[in-house]
C-alpha positions as a Python dict, from the first residue, in 0.01 Angstrom:
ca = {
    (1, 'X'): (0, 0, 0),
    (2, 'X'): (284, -279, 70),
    (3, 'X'): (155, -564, 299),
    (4, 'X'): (375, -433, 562),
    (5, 'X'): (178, -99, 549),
    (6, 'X'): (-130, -280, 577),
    (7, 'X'): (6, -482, 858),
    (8, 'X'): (87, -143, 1046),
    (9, 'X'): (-242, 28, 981),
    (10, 'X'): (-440, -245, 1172),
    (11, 'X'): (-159, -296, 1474),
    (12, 'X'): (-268, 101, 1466),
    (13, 'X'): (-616, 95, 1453),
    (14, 'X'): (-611, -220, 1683),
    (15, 'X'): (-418, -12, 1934),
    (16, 'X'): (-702, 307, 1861),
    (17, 'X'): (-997, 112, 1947),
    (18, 'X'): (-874, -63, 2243),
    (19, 'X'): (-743, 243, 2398),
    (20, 'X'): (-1115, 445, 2310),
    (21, 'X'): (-1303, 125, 2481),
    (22, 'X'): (-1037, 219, 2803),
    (23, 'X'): (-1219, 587, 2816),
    (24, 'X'): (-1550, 487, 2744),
    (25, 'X'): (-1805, 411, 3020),
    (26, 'X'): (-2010, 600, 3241),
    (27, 'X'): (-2131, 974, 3098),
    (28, 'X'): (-1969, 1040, 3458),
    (29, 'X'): (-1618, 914, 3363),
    (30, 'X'): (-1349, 1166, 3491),
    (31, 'X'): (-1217, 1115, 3143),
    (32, 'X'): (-1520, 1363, 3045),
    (33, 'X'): (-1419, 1603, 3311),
    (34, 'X'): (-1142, 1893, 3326),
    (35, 'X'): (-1189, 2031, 3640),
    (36, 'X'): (-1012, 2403, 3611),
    (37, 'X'): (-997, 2562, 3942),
    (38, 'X'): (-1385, 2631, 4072),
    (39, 'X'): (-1486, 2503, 3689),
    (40, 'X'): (-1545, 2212, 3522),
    (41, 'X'): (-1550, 2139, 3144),
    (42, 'X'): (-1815, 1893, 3042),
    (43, 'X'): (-1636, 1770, 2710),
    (44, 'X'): (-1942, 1563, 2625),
    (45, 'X'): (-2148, 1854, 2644),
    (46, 'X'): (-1941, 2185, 2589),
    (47, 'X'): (-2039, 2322, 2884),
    (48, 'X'): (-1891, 2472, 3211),
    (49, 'X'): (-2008, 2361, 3540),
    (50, 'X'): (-1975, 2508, 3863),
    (51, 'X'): (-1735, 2284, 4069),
    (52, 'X'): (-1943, 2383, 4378),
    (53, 'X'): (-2325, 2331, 4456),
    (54, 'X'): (-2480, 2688, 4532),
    (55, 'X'): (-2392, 2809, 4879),
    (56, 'X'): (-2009, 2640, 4910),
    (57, 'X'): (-1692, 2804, 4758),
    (58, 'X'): (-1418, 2634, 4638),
    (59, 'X'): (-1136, 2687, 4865),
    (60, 'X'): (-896, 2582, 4639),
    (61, 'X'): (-887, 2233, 4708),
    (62, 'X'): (-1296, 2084, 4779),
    (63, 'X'): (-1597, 2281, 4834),
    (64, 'X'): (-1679, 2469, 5145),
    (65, 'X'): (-1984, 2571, 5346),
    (66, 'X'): (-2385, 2488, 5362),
    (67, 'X'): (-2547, 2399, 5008),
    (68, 'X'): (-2868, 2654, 4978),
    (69, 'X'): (-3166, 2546, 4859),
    (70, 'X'): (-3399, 2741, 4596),
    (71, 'X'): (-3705, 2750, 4461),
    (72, 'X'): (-3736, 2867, 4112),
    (73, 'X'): (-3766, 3227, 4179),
    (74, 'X'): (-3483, 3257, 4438),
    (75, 'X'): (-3282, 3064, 4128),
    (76, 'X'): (-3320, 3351, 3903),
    (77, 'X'): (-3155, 3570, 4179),
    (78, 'X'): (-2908, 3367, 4204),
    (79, 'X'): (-2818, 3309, 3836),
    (80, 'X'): (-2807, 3752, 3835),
    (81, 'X'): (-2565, 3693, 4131),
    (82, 'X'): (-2329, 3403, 3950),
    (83, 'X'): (-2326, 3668, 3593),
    (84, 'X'): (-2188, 3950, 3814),
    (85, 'X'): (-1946, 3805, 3977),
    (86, 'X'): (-1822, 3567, 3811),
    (87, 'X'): (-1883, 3678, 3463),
    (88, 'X'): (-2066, 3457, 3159),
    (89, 'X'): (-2419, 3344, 3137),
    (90, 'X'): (-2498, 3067, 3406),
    (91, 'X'): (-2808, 2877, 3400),
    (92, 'X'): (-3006, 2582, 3533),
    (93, 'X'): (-2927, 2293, 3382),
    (94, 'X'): (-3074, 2079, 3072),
    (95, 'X'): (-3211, 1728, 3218),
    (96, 'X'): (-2975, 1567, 2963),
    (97, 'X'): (-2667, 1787, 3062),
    (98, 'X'): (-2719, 1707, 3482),
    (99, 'X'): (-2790, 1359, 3347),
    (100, 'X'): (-2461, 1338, 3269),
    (101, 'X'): (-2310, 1387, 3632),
    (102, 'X'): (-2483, 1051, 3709),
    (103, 'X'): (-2177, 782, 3756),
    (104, 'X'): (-2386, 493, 3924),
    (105, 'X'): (-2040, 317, 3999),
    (106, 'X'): (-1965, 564, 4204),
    (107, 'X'): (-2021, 521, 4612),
    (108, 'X'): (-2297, 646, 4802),
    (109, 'X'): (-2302, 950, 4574),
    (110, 'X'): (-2406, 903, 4229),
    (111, 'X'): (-2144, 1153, 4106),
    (112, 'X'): (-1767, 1190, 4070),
    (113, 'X'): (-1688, 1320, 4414),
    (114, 'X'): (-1269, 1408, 4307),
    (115, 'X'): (-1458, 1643, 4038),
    (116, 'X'): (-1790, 1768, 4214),
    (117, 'X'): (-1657, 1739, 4597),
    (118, 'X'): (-1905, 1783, 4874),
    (119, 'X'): (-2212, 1772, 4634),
    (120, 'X'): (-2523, 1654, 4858),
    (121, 'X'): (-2698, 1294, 4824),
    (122, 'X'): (-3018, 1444, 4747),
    (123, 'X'): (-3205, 1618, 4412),
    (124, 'X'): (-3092, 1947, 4217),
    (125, 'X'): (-3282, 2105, 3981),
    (126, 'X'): (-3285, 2121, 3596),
    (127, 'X'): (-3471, 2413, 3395),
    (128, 'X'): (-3721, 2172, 3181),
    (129, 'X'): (-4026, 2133, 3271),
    (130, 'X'): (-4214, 1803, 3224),
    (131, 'X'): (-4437, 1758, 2937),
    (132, 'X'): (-4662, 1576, 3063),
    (133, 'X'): (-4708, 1809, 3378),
    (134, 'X'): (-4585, 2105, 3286),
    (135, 'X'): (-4654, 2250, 3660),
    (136, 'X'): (-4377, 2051, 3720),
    (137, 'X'): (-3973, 2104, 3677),
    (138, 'X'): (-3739, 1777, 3633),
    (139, 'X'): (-3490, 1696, 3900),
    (140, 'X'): (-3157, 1468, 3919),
    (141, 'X'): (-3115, 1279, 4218),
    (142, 'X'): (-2755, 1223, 4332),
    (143, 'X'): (-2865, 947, 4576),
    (144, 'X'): (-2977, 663, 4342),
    (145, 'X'): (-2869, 861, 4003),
    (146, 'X'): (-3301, 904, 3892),
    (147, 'X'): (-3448, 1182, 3755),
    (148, 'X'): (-3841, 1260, 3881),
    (149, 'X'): (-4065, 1531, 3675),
    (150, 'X'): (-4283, 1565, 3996),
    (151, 'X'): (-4127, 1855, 4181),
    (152, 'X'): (-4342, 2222, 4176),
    (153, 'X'): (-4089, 2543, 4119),
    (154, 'X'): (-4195, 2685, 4449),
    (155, 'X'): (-4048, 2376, 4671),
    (156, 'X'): (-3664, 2409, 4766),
    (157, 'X'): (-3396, 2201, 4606),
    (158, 'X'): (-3060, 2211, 4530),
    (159, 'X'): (-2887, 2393, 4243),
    (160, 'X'): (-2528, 2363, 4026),
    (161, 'X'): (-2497, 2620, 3792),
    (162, 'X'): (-2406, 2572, 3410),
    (163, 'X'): (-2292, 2781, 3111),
    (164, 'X'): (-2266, 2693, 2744),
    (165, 'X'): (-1877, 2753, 2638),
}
């Protein structure tokens, strides 16, 4: 390699890293986000979430209607409901995977509100239970971005739906 080779490969890999420390940041940055319609690709975690909390639609441009709460039983009906008519295999998500909606820059919300519009200030539910009590479920809260292993599957939170892609 001639020295002005050289000299090109590091303007080049100069240029490569300070463009990747642009993107980097929150797990929350939209950068990690393709929102498609009423889904949105998690490309940190090669998954598909639903745009909406359950209970709103997306109208096409935000999310629409009353967020329903659920216990953990009422969730399995509505996972059934999600497969039929929508098609895949939604679930509840990991505690790492809702985790990664957390973007404590963001405003009163702790999530990207241009890709997850309308979601509620308040706790959804994963599907792992906590180890050290396993009568209880983990939850994300959107309104200081903590998660809380303290919650029993019969009380009423809410719920965005996930699939693996």
């Amino acid at each position: 390699m001639n020295p002005f080779q050289r000299i090109a490969l590091k303007i080049i890999l100069v240029v490569a890293i300070s463009m990747s420390s642009l993107t980097m940041g929150s797990a929350s940055a939209t950068s990690a986000f393709m929102p498609r319609d009423h889904i949105v690709i998690d490309l940190s975690h090669g998954i598909e979430w639903l745009r909406c909390s359950v209970g709103q639609n997306w109208n096409g441009e935000t999310c629409v209607g009353e967020i329903v709460k659920l216990n953990h039983e009422s969730i399995k009906e509505a996972i059934r409901l999600a497969n039929e008519q929508l098609g895949g295999e939604w679930r509840l998500p990991t505690l790492k995977e809702l985790k990664g909606l957390i973007c404590m820059e963001c405003g009163e919300v702790k999530i990207d509100l241009e890709v997850f519009p309308s979601t509620s200030p308040e706790p959804y539910w994963t599907g792992e239970r906590n180890p050290y009590a396993s009568r209880h479920i983990y939850t994300v809260n959107f309104i200081n971005g903590y998660t809380y292993g303290r919650f029993f599957p019969f009380q009423e939170m809410a719920v965005r739906l996930v699939q693996d892609r």
